[in-house]
C-alpha positions in Angstrom: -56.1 -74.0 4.7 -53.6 -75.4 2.2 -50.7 -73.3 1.5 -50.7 -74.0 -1.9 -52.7 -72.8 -5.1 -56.1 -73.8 -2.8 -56.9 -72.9 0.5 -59.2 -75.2 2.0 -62.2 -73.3 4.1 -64.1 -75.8 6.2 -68.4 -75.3 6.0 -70.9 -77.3 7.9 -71.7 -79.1 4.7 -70.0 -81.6 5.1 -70.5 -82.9 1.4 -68.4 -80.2 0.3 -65.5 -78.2 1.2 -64.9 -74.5 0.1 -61.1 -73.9 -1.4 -59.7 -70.9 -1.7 -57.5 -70.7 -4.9 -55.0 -67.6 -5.7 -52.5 -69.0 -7.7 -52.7 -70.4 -11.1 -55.7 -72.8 -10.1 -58.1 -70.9 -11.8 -61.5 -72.8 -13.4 -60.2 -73.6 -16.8 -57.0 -75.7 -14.7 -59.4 -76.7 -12.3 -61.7 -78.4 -14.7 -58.9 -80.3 -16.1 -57.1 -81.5 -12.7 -60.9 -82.4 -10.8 -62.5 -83.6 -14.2 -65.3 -81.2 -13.5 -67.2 -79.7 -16.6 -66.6 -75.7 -16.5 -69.9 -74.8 -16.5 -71.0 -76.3 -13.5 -67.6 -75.4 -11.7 -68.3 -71.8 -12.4 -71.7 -72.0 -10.9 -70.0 -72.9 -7.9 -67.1 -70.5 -7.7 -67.1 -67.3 -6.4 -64.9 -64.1 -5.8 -63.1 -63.8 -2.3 -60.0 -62.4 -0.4 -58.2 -63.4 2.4 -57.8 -60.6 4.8 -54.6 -60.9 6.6 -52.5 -62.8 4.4 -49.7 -61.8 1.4 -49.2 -63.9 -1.7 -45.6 -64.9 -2.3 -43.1 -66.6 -4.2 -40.7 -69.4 -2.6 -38.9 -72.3 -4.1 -38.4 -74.2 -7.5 -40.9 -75.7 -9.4 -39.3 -77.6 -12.4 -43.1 -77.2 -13.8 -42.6 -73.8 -13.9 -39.6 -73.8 -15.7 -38.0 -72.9 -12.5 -39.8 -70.3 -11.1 -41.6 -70.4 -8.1 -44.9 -71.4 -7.4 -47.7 -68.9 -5.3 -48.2 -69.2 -2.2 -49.6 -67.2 1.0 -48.0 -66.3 4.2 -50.1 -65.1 7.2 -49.2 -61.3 8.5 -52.3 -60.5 10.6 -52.2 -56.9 9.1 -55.7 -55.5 8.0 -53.9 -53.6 5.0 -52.4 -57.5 3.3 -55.0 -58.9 1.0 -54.8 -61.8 -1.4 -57.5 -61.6 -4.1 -58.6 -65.5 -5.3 -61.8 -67.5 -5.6 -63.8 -69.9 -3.7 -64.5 -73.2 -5.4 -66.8 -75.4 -3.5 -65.4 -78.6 -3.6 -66.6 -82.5 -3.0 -64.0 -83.9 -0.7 -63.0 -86.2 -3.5 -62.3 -83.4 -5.9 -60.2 -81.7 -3.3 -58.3 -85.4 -3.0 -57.7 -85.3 -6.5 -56.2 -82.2 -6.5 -54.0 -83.0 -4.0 -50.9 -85.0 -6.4 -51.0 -81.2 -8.4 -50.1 -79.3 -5.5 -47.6 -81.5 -3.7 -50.3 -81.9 -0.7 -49.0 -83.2 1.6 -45.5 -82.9 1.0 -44.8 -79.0 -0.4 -48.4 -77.8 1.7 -50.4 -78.5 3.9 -53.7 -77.0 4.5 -55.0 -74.6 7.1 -58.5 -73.2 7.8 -59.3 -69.6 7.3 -61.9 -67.1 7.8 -62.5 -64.5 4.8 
C-alpha cells in the first residue's frame, strides 16, 4: 500500500496492479501524471473504501501552497472508512506515478485488503 494519494493493492495479475487513490489523484490528474487517455482510465476505475483506515493531513507540501497533502493512517476500527477509487494500473504507470507522490521518499506503499 502506498501511503500517499494511491494505495497499491496487489492482484494475481501480474500485468497490472490495483491502486487505491483517496487524495487528489482522481482520473482527470491521473490521465495527466500516467499519460493515460481518460476514457479508457475510467473503464478501469472503480469505487472502493478501505475499511480500517482514517484519511489525514500531515506535513508541508510547497505544491499545495503549504498545506498538507492526504494521507491514510491505519486504526483497525470497523467504524474508520476512507472513501477513494481503484485504478488498475500497469506496473509502469504506477512507476510513473511514483516522482508525483515522493515514492519512495514521503511514502511508501503497503498492501491492503478492501
Amino acid at each position: 500500500f502506498q501511503m500517499k494519494k494511491a494505495t497499491q493493492i496487489q492482484t494475481k495479475d501480474v500485468k497490472s496492479v490495483n491502486v487505491f487513490c483517496y487524495g487528489s489523484n482522481g482520473p482527470q490528474q491521473l490521465c495527466g501524471r500516467i499519460g493515460a487517455d481518460y476514457g479508457h482510465l475510467i473503464s478501469r476505475t472503480f469505487p472502493a473504501v478501505a475499511t480500517g483506515w482514517r484519511r489525514g493531513f500531515k506535513g508541508y507540501s510547497q505544491a499545495w501552497d503549504g498545506c498538507s497533502t492526504a494521507t491514510m493512517f491505519e486504526t483497525g476500527q470497523q467504524e474508520d472508512t476512507v472513501c477513494g477509487t481503484v485504478v488498475r494500473m500497469t506496473p509502469e504507470e504506477v512507476t510513473s506515478l511514483d516522482p508525483f507522490e515522493g515514492y519512495p521518499h514521503k511514502y511508501y506503499r503497503k498492501t491492503i485488503k478492501l
